[in-house]
C-alpha positions in Angstrom: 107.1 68.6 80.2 104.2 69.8 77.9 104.2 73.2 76.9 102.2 76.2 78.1 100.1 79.6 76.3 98.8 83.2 76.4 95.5 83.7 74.4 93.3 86.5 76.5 94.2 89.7 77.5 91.6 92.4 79.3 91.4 95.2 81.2 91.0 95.0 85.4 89.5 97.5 87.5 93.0 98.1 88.9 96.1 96.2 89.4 99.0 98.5 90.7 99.1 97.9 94.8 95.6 95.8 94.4 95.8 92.1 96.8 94.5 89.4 94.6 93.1 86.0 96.6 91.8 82.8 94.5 88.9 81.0 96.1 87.8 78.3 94.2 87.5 79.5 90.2 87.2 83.3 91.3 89.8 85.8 92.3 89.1 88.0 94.8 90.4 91.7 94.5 90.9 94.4 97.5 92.0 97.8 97.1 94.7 99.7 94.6 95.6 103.4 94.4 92.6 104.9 93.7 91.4 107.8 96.7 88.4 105.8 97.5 87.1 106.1 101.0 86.0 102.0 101.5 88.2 98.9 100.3 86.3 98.0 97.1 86.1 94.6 96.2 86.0 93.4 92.6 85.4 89.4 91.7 86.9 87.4 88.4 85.0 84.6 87.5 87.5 83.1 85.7 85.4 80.9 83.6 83.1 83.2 82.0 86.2 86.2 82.5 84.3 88.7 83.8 84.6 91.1 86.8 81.8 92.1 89.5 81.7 94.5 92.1 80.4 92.9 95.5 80.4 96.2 97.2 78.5 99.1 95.7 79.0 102.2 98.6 75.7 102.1 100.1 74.1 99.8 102.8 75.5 96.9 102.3 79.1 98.3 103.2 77.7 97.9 106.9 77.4 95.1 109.3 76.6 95.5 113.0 77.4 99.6 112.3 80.8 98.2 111.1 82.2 99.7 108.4 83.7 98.1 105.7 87.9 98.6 105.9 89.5 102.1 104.5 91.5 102.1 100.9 94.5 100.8 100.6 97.6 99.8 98.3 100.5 97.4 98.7 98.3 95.2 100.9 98.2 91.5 101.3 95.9 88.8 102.0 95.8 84.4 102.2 92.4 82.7 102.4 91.5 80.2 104.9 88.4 77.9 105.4 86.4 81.1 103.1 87.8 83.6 104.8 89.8 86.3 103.3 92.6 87.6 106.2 93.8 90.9 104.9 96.8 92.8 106.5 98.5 95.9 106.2 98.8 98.5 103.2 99.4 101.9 102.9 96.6 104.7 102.7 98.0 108.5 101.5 100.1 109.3 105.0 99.7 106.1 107.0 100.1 102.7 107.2 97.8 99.8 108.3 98.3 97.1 110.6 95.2 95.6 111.6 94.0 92.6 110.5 90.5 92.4 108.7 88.8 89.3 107.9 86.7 88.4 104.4 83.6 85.5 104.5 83.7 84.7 100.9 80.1 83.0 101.4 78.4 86.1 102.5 80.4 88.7 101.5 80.8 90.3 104.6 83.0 91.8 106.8 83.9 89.8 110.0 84.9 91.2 113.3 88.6 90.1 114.4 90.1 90.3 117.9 94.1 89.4 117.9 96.4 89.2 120.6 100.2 88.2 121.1 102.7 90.1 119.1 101.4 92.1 116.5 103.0 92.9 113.9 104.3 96.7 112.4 102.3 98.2 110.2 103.6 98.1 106.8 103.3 97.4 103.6 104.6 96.0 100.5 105.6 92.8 102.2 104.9 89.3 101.7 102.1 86.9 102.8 101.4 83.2 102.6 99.5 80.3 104.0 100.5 76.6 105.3 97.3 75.0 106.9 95.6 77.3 109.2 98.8 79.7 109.5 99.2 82.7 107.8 103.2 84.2 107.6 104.0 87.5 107.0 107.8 88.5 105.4 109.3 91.8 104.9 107.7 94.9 103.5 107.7 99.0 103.9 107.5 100.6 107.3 105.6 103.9 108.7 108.9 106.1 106.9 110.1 103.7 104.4 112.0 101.5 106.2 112.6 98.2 105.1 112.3 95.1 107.4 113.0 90.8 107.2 111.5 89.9 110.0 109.2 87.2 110.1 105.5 86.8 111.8 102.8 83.9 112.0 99.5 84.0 112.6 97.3 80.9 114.0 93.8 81.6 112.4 92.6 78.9 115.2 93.5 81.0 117.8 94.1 84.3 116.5 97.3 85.0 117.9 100.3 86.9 116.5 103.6 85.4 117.1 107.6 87.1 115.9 109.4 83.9 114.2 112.9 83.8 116.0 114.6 82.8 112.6 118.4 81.1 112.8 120.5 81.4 109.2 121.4 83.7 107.2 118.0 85.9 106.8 117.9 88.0 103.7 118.2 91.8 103.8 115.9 93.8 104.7 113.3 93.3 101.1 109.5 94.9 99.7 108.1 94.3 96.8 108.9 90.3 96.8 106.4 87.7 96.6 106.4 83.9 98.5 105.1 80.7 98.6 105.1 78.2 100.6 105.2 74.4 99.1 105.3 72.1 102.1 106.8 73.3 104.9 109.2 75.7 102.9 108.1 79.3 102.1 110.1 80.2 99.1 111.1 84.4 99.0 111.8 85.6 95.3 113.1 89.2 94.3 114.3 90.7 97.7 114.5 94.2 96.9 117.1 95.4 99.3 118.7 98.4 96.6 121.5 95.6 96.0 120.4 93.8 92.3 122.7 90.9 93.0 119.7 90.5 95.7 117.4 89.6 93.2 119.2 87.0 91.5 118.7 85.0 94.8 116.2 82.5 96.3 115.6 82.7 100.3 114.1 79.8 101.9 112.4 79.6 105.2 112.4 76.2 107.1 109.1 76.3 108.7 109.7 73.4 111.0 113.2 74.9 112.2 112.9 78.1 111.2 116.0 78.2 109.4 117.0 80.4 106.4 118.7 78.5 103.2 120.2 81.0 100.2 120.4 79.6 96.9 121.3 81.5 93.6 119.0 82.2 90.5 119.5 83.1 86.9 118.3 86.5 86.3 116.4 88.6 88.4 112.8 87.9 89.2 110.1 88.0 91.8 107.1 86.8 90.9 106.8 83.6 91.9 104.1 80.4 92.5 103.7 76.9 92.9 101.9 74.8 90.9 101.6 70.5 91.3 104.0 70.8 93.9 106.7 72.7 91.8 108.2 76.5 91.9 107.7 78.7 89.0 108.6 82.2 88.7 109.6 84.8 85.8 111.1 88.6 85.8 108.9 91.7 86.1 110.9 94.2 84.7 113.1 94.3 82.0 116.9 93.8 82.3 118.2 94.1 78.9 118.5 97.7 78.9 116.8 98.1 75.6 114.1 100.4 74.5 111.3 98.9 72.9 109.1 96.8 75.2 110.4 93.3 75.8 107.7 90.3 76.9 108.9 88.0 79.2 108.9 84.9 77.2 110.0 82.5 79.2 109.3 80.9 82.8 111.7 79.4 85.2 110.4 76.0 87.6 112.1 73.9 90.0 111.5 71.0 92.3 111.3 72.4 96.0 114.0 70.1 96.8 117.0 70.7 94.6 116.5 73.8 93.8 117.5 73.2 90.3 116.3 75.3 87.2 115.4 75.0 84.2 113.0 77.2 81.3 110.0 76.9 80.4 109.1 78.6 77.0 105.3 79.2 77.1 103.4 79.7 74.0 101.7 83.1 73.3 102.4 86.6 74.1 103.5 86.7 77.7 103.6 89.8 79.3 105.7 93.0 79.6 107.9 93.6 82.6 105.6 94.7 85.2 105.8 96.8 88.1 103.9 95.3 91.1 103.3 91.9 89.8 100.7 89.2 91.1 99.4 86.0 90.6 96.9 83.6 91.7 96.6 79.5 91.1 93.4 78.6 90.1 93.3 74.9 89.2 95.2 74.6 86.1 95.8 77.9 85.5 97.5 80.8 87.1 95.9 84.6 86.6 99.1 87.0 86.8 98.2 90.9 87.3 100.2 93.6 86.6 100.6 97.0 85.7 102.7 97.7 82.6 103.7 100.7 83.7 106.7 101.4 81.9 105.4 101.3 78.5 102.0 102.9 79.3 100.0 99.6 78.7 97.4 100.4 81.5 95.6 97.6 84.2 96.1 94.3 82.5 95.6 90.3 83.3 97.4 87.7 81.7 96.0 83.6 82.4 98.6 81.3 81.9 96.9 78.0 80.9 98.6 74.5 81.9 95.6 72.2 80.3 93.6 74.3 78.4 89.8 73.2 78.0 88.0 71.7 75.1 86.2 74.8 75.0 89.3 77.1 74.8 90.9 75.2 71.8 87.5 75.5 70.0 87.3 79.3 70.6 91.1 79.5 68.9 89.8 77.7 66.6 87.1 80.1 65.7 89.8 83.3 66.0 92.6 81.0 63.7 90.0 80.5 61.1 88.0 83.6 61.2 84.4 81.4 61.4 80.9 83.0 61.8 80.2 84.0 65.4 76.8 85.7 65.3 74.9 82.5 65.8 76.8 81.5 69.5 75.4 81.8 72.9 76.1 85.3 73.9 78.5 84.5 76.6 80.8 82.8 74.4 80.9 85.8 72.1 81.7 88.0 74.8 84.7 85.7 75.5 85.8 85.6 72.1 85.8 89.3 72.3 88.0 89.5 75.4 90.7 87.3 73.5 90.4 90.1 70.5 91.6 92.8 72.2 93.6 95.2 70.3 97.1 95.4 71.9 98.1 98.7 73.1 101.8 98.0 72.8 101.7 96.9 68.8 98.5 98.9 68.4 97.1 95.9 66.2 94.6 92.6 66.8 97.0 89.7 67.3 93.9 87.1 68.2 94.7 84.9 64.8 98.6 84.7 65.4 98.0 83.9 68.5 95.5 81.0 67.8 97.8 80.1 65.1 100.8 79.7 67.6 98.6 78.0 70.1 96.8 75.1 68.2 99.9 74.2 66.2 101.8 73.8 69.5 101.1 71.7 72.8 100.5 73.2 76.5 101.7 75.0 78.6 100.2 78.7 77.2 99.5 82.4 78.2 96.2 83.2 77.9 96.2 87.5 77.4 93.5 89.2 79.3 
C-alpha cells in the first residue's frame, strides 16, 4: 500500500478521560478531568482545525428544565442517525450509568427512557456501533473492579440487553478500545494486570456471540478501522528506555485472517500515550492523547491517508519557507497550527517535516 504522514500538531481543550465522537468532518468532545459542574462539549472542525464550545454555562445548558448531564471522565459514546448516545464515566466518588442522548443538529440534550437490563455503572470500558446497536465491553466498576461482560443496546427500541457470550471471553479489561468491522467487534489492549494480555486480540462474533483469541506483536490498544481493514499501534512505551520514544509505526490487518503486517507512516507520530483515542473521519483518523509521561500536555495528532491538494501546498509553503502575509487568514492560521514548537525537542520541526512528507508518498501523521 501507499504510505501515510504526521504534519499538525495543536493543543485540545482536554484529552485525558475526554469521549471523542466523529460526525461527519467534526469530532465531537464530552467531558475530561476537569471539576466542572456540566459536561462541556467542545467541536473540531477538522477542515479549518479549530475547536468551538457549543455550550457556554448559561441558558442554553437547559431544555424543558433539563439540565445538561454532570462532568465526567473515562466515558464513552457511538453516534447514530445524529445522535450522540453517551454512557457511563466516573465523576470524583461515583460512577454513571445512565444513558444520555446528543442531537448533533440542534445541539441539544434529548430525553431517554431505557428499559431491559441495564447495565453497571462504570467506566473505562469500551463502546461501539453496528447499525442501530450500540455494544458496550469491559470497563471499571463503583470500587475498581474490573468486568468482560458484554451489553447491547437497540437505539430502535431502547432496550438494554446482557450478551450471553460462548468462547473463551477475555479477562476481566479497562482501558481497551474496539471496533467493530462487519459483524466482528475487534477488543485491543485488555488490561487485565497480566501484559501478555495486551499482546492479544479478542474477537466477538456478533451473529453467534462467540469469542475468538488471536495473538499480536507488541502490546497495543488503540485500535480503528479504516476501508474495511484493522489498524492499531502502542500507547505506551515498552522499550524501557528514558528519553521519549514516538511510535513510528502502525500495525493493519484484514478482519478475516487476522494477519499483520507494519505500516511505517511518514512524520512524527506520537509519544506513548496514556488514555488514547481516535476517531475516522473520511480519510483521515484524529488520535487524542495525553502525553503524560513526558509532560507534553493535551495534544491531537491527524493521521492523513490521502492528503488534500491543499495540504501538500501548505508543506510546500513550510518546506520552502515562502511569503505568507498575503493568504486568506484562515489558511495562515492553519499554517500556524502545523508550526508549533514541540514541547518534547523544544524546537519548530514544520520544514523537516514538510521535507519528509512531500519527498515521500501517503499514508502520513499530520501533528496537531
Amino acid at each position: 500500500m501507499a504510505d501515510v504522514l504526521c504534519t499538525v500538531k495543536l493543543r485540545v481543550p482536554e484529552s485525558l478521560g475526554v469521549c471523542h465522537v466523529a460526525v461527519g468532518q467534526k469530532v465531537y468532545s464530552f467531558g475530561g478531568t476537569k471539576t466542572d459542574l456540566y459536561l462541556n462539549v467542545h467541536v473540531f472542525n477538522t477542515v479549518s482545525l479549530k475547536w468551538t464550545k457549543v455550550f457556554p454555562r448559561d441558558d442554553t445548558c437547559f431544555k424543558d428544565n433539563r439540565e445538561v448531564p454532570c462532568m465526567r471522565w473515562a466515558h464513552t459514546g457511538v453516534v447514530v442517525d445524529n445522535v450522540i448516545y453517551i454512557l457511563g464515566g466516573r465523576r470524583l466518588e461515583f460512577c454513571i450509568n445512565v444513558l444520555h442522548a446528543f442531537d448533533v443538529d440542534t445541539h441539544t440534550w434529548l430525553h431517554t427512557e431505557v428499559s431491559g437490563t441495564v447495565p453497571e455503572a462504570r467506566y473505562f470500558h469500551s463502546a461501539c456501533v453496528s447499525g442501530k446497536v450500540m455494544y458496550i465491553y469491559g470497563g471499571l466498576t463503583e470500587h475498581g473492579g474490573r468486568t468482560n461482560d458484554t451489553y447491547k443496546l437497540d437505539t430502535t427500541t431502547m432496550v438494554w440487553s446482557l450478551t450471553e457470550t460462548r468462547g473463551t471471553a477475555p479477562p476481566a479489561s479497562y482501558g481497551h478500545t474496539a471496533s467493530i468491522i462487519g459483524t466482528k467487534m475487534f477488543v485491543f489492549g485488555c488490561g487485565s494486570g497480566n501484559d501478555r494480555d495486551h499482546n492479544t486480540v479478542r474477537v466477538l462474533d456478533t451473529e453467534t456471540n462467540h469469542w475468538l483469541t488471536t495473538p499480536f506483536q507488541e502490546p497495543n490498544s488503540v485500535a480503528f478501522a479504516y476501508n474495511g481493514e484493522l489498524y492499531t499501534f502502542g500507547d505506551r512505551d515498552t522499550g524501557g528506555n528514558r528519553l521519549p520514544r514516538r511510535i513510528r509505526h502502525l500495525w493493519k490487518s484484514s478482519p478475516e485472517t487476522l494477519s499483520w503486517k507494519q505500516v511505517k507512516p511518514k512524520g512524527d507520530g506520537p509519544f506513548p500515550m496514556f488514555g488514547g483515542s481516535c476517531c475516522v473521519v473520511g480519510d483521515r483518523v484524529v488520535v487524542f492523547g495525553d502525553d503524560v509521561f513526558f509532560g507534553g500536555g493535551d495534544f491531537a495528532y491527524i493521521l492523513d491517508f490521502s492528503p488534500s491538494l491543499k495540504t501538500l501546498c501548505q508543506l510546500a509553503v513550510l518546506q520552502h519557507g515562502l511569503e505568507q502575509s498575503e493568504l486568506p487568514h484562515d489558511i495562515r492560521e492553519e499554517l500556524a497550527a502545523m508550526t508549533v514548537t514541540d514541547d518534547h525537542t523544544s524546537t519548530s520541526r514544520s520544514k523537516a517535516v514538510a521535507e519528509r512528507f512531500l519527498s515521500s508518498s501517503w499514508p502520513v501523521w499530520r501533528h496537531f
